[in-house]
C-alpha positions as CSV (number, residue, x, y, z in Angstrom):
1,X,145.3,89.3,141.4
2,X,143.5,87.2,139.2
3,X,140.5,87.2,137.3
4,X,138.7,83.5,136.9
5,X,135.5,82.9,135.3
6,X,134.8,79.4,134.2
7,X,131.3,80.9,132.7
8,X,133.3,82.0,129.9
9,X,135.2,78.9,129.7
10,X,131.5,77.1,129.3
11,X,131.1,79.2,126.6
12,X,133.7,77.8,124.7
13,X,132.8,74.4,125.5
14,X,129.2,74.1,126.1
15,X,128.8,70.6,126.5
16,X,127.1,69.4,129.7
17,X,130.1,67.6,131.2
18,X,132.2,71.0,130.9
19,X,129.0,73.2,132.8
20,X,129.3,70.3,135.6
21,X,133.1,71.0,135.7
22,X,132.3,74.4,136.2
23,X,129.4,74.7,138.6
24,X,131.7,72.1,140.9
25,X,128.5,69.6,140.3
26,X,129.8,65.8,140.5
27,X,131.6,65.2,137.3
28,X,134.7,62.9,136.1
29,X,137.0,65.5,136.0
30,X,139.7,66.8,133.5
31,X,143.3,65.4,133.6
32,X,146.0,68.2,133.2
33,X,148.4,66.8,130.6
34,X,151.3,69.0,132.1
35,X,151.1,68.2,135.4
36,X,149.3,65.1,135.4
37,X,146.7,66.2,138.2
38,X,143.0,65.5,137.7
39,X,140.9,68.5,138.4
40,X,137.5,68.0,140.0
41,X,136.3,72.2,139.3
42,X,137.4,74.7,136.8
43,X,138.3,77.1,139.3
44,X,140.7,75.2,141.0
45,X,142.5,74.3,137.6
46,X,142.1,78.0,136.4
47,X,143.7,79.6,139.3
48,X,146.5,76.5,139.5
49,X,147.4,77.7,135.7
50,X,148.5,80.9,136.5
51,X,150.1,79.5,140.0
52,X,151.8,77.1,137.5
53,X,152.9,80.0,134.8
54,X,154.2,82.1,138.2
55,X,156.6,79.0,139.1
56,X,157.9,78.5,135.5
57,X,158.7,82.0,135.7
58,X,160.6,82.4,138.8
59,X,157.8,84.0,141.2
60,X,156.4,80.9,142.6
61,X,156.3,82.0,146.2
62,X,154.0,84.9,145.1
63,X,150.3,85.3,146.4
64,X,147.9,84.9,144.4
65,X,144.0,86.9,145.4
66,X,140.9,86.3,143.0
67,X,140.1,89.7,142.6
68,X,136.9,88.9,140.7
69,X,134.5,85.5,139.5
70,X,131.1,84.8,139.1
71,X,128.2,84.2,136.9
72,X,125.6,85.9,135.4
73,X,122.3,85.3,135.8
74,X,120.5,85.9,132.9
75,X,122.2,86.4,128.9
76,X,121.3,87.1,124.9
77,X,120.3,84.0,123.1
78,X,123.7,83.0,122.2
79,X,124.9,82.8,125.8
80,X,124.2,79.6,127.1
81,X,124.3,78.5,130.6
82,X,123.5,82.2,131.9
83,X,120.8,81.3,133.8
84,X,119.5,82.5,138.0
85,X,120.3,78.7,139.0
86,X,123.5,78.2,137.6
87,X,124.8,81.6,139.0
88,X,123.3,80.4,142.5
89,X,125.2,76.8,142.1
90,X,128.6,78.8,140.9
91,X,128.7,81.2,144.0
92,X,127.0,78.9,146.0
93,X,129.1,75.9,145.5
94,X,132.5,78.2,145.4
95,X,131.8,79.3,148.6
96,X,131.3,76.4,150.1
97,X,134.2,75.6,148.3
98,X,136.5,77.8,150.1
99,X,135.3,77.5,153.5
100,X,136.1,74.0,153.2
101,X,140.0,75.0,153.4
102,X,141.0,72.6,150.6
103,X,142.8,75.0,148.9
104,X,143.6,73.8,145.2
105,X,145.7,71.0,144.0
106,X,148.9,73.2,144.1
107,X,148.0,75.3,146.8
108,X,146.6,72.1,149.6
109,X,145.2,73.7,152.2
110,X,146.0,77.2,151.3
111,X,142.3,78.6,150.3
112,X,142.6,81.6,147.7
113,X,141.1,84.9,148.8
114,X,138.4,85.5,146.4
115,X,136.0,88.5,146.0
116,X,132.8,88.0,144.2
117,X,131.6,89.7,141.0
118,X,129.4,91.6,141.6
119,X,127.5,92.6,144.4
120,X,124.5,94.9,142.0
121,X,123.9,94.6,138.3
122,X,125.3,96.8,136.3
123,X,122.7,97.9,133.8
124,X,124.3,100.8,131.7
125,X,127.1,98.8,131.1
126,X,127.6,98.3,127.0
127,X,127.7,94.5,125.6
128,X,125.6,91.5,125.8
129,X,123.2,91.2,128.3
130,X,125.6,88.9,130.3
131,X,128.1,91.8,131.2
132,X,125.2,93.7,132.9
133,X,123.5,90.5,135.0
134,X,126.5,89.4,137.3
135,X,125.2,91.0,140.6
136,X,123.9,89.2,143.6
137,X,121.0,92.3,143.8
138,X,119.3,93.9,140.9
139,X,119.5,97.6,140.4
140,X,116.3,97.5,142.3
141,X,118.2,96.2,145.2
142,X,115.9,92.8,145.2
143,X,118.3,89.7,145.4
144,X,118.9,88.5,142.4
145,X,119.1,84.9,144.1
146,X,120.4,83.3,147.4
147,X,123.7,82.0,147.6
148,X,123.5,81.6,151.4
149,X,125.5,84.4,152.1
150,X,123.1,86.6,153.9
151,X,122.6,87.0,157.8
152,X,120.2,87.3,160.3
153,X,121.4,90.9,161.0
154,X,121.7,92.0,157.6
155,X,117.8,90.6,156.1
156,X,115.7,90.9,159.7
157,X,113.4,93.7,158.8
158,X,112.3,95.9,162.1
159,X,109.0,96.4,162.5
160,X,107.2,99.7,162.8
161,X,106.7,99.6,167.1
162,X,110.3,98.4,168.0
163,X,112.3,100.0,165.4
164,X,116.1,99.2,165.3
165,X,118.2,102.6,165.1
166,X,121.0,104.4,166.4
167,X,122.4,101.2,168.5
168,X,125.6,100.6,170.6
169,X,127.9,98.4,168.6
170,X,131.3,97.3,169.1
171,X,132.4,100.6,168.4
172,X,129.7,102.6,169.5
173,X,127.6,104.6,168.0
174,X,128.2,106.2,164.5
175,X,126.7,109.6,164.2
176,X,127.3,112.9,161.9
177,X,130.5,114.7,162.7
178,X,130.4,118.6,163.7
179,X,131.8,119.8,160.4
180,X,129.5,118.1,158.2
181,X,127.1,120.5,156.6
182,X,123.4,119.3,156.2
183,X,124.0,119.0,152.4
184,X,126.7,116.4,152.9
185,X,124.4,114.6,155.4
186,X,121.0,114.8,153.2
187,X,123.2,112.7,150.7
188,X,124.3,110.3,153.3
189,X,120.9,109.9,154.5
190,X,119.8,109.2,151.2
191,X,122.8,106.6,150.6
192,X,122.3,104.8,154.1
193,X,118.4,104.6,153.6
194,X,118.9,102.7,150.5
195,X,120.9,100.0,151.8
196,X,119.9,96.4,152.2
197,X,119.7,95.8,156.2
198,X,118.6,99.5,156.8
199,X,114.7,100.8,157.7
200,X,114.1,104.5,157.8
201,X,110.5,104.1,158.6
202,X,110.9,105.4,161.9
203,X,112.5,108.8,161.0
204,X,109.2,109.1,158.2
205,X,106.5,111.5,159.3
206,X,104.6,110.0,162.3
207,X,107.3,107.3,162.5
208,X,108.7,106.5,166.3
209,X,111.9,108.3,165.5
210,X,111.1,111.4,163.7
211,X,111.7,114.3,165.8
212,X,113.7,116.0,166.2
213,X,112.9,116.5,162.6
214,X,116.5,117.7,161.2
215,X,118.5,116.9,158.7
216,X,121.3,116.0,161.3
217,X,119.2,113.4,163.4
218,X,117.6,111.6,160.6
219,X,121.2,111.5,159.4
220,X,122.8,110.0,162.4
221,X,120.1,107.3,162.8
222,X,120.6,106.3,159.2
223,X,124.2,106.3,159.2
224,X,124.1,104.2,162.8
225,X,122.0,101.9,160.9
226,X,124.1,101.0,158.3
227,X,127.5,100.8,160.8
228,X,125.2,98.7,162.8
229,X,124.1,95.8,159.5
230,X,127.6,96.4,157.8
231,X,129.4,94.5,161.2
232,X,130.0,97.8,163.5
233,X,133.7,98.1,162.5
234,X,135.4,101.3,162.4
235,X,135.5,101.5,158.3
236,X,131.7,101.4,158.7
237,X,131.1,104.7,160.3
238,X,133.6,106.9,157.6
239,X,131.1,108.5,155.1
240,X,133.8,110.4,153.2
241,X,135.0,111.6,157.1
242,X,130.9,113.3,157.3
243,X,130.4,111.1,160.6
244,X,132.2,110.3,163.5
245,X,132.1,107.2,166.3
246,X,131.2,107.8,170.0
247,X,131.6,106.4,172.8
248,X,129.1,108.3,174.7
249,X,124.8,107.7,174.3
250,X,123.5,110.1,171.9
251,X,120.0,109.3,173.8
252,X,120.7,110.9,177.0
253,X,118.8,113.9,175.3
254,X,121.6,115.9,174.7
255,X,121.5,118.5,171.8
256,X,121.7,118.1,168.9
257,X,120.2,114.6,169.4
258,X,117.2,114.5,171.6
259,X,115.8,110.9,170.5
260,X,113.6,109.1,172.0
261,X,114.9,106.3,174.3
262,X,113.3,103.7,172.4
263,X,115.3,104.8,169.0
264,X,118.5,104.0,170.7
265,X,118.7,100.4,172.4
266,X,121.4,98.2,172.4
């Protein structure tokens, strides 16, 4: 697992051929005096390095996962090229990148599994102001740009007289286990409520979904909401084991549920 960021190689070299070679913007490419390959991204040619070193070394069959790149969005004075439009190009641009299947030079058609840093900003985190700007969200959770990564499901925002809620998806439905005391679900119904893709307007007084007004309902319609944006897979529905999947429609007004019909479509 490997950590590239050709941001930082930018900052090394900030000339504008090298921030082309880095934000995979048309360029003339840099010619690898080892291997004699011409390398069209920094990316590719950072992540071929350490395949390279990993060959020379006797591990060449090894996988290699990027467990981390971006770029930041915003920087002190001396950090050039931290700017909102050249972290959309980077992410942007790598993405497209990947899904393309090119793989790199010494990996054709092999793309690398790559995990993007970060999803939030990190604002308490010491250094320059680079170190705390990397997130696609602010702290806020406004997007700090669009890289084209988001979805229909996880952006649509319901409106107040057809809210979205509890929902059968393709596991069900993801409501609060039995065990789970109301102090374990008033923090998971604070959690779920403050994630992008999820609208607790309907469980606010006067809201569609409100009653039964406990602590347990408003929990299992938040917690649904979130399994329901996050994809509907099992993972989604864990909440440090304070919820539970079910097969069976919590809006059949069965106890301790007792939601209106309209809260629970699917």
């Amino acid at each position: 697992m490997v950590n590239p960021y050709p941001y930082f190689a930018y900052q090394s070299d900030p000339r504008p051929d090298t921030l082309a070679f880095c934000l995979f913007h048309p360029n003339a490419g840099r010619l690898d005096a080892g291997s004699r390959i011409t390398y069209a991204n920094m990316f590719d040619a950072q992540v071929d390095a350490v395949k390279s070193a990993l060959g020379r070394a006797g591990y060449g069959a090894v996988d290699i996962v990027v467990a981390e790149t971006g770029w930041p969005t915003r920087g002190d004075p001396t950090e050039q090229g931290a700017t909102v439009d050249n972290a959309r190009a980077y992410v942007s641009n790598l993405v497209a990148h990947l899904r393309s299947g090119a793989g790199t030079p010494l990996m054709p058609g092999r793309p690398v599994d790559t995990y993007l840093f970060a999803l939030y900003d990190e604002d308490l985190k010491p250094g320059p102001a680079s170190e705390r700007s990397f997130g696609l969200y602010h702290t806020d959770l406004t997007m700090a740009y669009d890289a084209g990564l988001t979805s229909d499901a996880a952006t649509t925002t319901p409106t107040p007289t057809t809210p979205t809620s509890p929902s059968k998806g393709s596991g069900g439905w993801c409501v609060a286990s039995a065990g789970a005391t109301d102090a374990q679900l008033q923090t998971d119904l604070d959690y779920a409520c403050s994630q992008v893709g999820v609208d607790c307007g309907a469980i606010q007084p006067g809201g569609a979904c409100f009653q039964p007004n406990t602590v347990r309902a408003h929990a299992a319609y938040a917690m649904n909401q979130l399994y329901q944006a996050a994809g509907g897979h099992p993972w989604n529905c864990d909440f440090r084991q304070s919820a539970t999947l079910t097969s069976t429609n919590p809006s059949k007004h069965v106890s301790p549920f007792n939601f209106n019909r309209s809260c629970l479509r699917h």
